[in-house]
C-alpha positions in Angstrom: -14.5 -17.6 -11.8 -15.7 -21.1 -11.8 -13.0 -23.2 -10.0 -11.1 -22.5 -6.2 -7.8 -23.7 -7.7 -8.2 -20.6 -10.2 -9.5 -18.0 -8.3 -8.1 -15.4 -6.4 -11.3 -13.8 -5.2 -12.9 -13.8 -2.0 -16.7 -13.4 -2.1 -18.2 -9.7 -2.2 -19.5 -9.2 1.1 -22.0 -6.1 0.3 -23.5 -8.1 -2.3 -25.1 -7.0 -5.9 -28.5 -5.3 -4.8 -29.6 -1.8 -6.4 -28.6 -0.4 -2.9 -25.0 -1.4 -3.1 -25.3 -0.3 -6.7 -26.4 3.1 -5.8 -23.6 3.1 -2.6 -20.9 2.7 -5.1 -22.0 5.6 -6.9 -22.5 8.0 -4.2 -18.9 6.8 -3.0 -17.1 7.0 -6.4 -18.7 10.7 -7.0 -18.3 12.1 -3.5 -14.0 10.8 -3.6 -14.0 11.5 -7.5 -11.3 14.6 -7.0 -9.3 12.7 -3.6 -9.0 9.3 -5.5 -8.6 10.2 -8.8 -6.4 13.5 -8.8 -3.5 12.9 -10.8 -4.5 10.0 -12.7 -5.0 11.2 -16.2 -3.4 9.0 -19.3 -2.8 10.1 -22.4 -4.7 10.2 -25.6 -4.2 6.9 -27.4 -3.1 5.2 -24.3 -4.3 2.0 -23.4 -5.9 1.5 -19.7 -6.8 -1.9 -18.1 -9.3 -1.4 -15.4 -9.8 -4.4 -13.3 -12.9 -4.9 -10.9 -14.6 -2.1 -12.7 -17.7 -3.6 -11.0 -21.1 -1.5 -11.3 -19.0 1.3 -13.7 -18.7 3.6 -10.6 -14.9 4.4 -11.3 -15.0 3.7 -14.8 -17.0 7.2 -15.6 -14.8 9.3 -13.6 -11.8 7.3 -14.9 -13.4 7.9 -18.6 -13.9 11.9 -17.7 -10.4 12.2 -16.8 -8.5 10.7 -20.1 -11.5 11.0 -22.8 -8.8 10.1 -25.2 -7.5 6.8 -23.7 -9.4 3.6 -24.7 -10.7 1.5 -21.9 -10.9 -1.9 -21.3 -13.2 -2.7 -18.1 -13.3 -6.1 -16.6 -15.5 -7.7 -13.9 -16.2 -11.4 -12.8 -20.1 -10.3 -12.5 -22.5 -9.8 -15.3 -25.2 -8.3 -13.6 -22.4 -5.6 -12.6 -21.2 -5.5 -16.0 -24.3 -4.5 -17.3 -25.0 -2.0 -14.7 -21.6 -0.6 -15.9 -22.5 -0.2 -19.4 -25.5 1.9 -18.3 -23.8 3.8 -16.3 -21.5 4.6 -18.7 -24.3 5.5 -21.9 -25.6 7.4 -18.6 -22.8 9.8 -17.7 -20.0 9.3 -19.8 -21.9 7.9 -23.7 -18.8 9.4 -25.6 -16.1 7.7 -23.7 -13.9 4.6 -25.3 -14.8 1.9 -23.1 -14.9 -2.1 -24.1 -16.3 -4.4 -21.5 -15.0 -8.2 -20.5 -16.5 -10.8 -18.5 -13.2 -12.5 -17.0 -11.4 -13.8 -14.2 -8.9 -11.6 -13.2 -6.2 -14.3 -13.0 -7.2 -15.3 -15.9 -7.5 -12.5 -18.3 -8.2 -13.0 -22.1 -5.1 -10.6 -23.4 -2.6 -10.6 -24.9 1.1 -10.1 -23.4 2.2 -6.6 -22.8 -1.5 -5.6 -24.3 -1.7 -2.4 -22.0 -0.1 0.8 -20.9 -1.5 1.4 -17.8 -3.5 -0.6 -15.4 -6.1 0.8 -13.0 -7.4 -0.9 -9.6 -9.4 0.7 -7.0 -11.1 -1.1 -4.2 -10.3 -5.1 -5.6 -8.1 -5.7 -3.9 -9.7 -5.4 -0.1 -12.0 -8.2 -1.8 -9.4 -10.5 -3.1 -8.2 -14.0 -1.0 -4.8 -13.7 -2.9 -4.2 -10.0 -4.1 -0.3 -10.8 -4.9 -1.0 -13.3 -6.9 -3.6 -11.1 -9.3 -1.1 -7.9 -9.1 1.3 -10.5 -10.4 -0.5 -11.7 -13.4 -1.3 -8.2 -14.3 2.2 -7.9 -15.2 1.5 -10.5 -17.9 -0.8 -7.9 -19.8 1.1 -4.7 -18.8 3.8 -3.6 -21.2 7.0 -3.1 -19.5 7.7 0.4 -17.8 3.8 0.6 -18.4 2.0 2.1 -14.6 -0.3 0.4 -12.2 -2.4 2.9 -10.0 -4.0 0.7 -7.3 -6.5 2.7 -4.5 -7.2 0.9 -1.5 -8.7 1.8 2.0 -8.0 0.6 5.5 -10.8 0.7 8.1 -8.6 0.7 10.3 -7.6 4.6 9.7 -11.6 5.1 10.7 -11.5 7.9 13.5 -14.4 9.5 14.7 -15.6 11.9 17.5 -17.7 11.2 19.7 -15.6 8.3 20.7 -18.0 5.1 20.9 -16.7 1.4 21.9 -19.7 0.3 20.3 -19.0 2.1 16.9 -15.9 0.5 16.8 -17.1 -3.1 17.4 -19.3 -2.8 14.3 -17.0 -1.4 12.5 -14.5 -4.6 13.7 -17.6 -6.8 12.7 -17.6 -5.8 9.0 -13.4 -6.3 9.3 -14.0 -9.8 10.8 -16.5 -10.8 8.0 -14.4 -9.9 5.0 -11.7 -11.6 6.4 -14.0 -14.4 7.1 -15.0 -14.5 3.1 -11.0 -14.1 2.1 -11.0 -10.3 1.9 -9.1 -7.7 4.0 -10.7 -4.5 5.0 -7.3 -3.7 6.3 -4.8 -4.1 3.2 -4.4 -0.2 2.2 -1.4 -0.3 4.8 -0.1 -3.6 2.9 0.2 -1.6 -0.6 3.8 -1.4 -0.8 4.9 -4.6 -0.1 2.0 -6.2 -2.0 3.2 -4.4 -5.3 6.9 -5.4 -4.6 6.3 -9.2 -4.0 4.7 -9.0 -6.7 7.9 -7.5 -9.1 6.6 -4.0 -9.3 9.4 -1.3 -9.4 8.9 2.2 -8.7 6.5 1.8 -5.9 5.3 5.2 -4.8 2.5 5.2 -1.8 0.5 8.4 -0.5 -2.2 8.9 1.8 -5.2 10.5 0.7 -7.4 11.2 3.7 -10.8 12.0 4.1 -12.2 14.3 6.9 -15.8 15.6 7.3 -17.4 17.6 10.1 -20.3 20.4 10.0 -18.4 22.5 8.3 -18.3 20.3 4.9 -21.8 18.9 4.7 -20.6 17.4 1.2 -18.5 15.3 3.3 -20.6 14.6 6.1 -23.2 12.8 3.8 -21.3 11.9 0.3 -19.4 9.8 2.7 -19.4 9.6 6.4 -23.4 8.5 5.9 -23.6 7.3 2.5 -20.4 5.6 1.9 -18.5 4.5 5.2 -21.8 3.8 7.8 -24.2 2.5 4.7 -21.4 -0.1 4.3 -21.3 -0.9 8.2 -25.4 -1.3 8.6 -25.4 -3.5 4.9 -24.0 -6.1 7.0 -26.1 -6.4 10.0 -27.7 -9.9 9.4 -24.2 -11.5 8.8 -22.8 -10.0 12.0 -26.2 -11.2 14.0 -25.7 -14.6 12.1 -22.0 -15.2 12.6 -22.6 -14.3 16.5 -19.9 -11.5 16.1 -22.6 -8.9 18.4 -26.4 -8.9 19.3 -29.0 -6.7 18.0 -28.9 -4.4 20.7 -24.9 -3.9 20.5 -25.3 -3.6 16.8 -28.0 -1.1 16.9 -25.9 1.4 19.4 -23.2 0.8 17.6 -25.0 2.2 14.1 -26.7 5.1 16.3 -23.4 5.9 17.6 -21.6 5.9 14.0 -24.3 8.2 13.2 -23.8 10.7 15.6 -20.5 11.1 13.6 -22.7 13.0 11.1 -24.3 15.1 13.4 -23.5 18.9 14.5 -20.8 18.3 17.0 -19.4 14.7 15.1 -16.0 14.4 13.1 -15.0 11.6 11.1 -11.7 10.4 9.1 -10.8 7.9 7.1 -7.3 7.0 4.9 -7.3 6.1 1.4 -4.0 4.7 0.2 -3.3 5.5 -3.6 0.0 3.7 -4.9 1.4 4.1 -8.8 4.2 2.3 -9.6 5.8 0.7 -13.1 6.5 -2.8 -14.4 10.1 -3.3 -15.2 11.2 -4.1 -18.4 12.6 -7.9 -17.3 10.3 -11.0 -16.2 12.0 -12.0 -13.4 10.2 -14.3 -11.4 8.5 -12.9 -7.9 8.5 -14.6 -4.5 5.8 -16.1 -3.2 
């Protein structure tokens, strides 16, 4: 993605480092059966994944339909190629060709695809209608989009802390602030039917963790919702959104989430729906 008049992106706040690397994976393996149960295509069948980033999704995705051939594409070669390895790492015999492309500007074909996968893009795109709407372009009609998003916003967590919640609204502030929108799993719906989607079918998939499932408790309350809160420390310090002591209650607080007594949920939002057979032009 080389010019703002062609992008739709927003910039990736968590950045590209072997931490957010190994973050991803933790995340994708410890919501592997929530995020991807019921989405299995079939042999033959030709799946788009967009975003595919560091390969995270791609090898459950891959596990799930080992017949279906897979075309993965990210904006990011470094991710790309983390992806590949990840892949020859966990999943060598799956079907998998890579793509270094803008996803609004994709280099395939019209009506290419069967089935179009996209989990946790869109929260990190300035213009997600606009990219759901392209992806029509490649999808053959009455071919399925799954799209997976989250919404911090659903975060609830015992022992209530102010502070917890204020870095938890600082990491919402500064994706919005780069274009993104930690908040958009609640905007599924209406984002797939501006966009001309038909069929539109949203359900909750919810996360809860508390002593009791220890899996949980550190697959994703610590590894995978708080490691993304504290990866942002210096731009919330930087942007004057807290100070270093607020921020630093804040993360002990989160943290007490994970302890003995703590509980903590959160609300994925998983939508499928199907691209109709005419190319009627969306709204805007």
């Amino acid at each position: 993605m080389t010019s703002p008049e062609a992008r739709a992106t927003a910039g990736y706040l968590h950045g590209y480092s072997e931490r957010e690397a190994a973050r991803l994976g933790d995340q994708a393996d410890t919501l592997a059966a929530l995020v991807h149960a019921g989405t299995a295509y079939p042999t033959g069948s030709r799946v788009l994944e967009i975003g595919c980033g560091v390969g995270a999704q791609t090898v459950h995705l891959a596990q799930a339909s080992p017949g279906a051939h897979i075309t993965a594409v990210d904006h990011s070669a470094v991710s790309l190629a983390q992806a590949r390895a990840r892949i020859a790492a966990h999943a060598p015999a799956a079907n998998v060709e890579w793509y270094h492309a803008d996803l609004v500007d994709l280099p395939f074909s019209h009506a290419q695809f069967d089935h179009v996968f996209v989990c946790f893009v869109l929260e990190h795109l300035s213009d997600p209608r606009r990219v759901l709407a392209a992806l029509r372009h490649v999808l053959r009609p009455k071919g399925t989009i799954t799209v997976i998003e989250g919404d911090h916003g659903s975060a609830l967590f015992h022992p209530a802390s102010e502070y917890a919640r204020a870095v938890i609204e600082c990491q919402v502030q500064l994706q919005s602030a780069v274009g993104g929108n930690a908040l958009i799993g609640r905007q599924l719906q209406p984002l797939l039917a501006r966009a001309g989607y038909d069929d539109i079918v949203v359900r909750p998939r919810t996360v809860y963790a508390d002593q009791t499932r220890p899996a949980l408790v550190d697959g994703f309350t610590r590894n995978t919702f708080i490691a993304m809160v504290e990866s942002v420390r210096d731009e919330a310090l930087t942007a004057g959104l807290t100070t270093a002591a607020h921020w630093d209650r804040g993360i002990t607080d989160l943290h007490r989430t994970a302890q003995a007594n703590g509980t903590f949920h959160y609300t994925f939002f998983k939508a499928v729906a199907v691209n109709p057979s005419n190319d009627a032009t969306v709204g805007p």
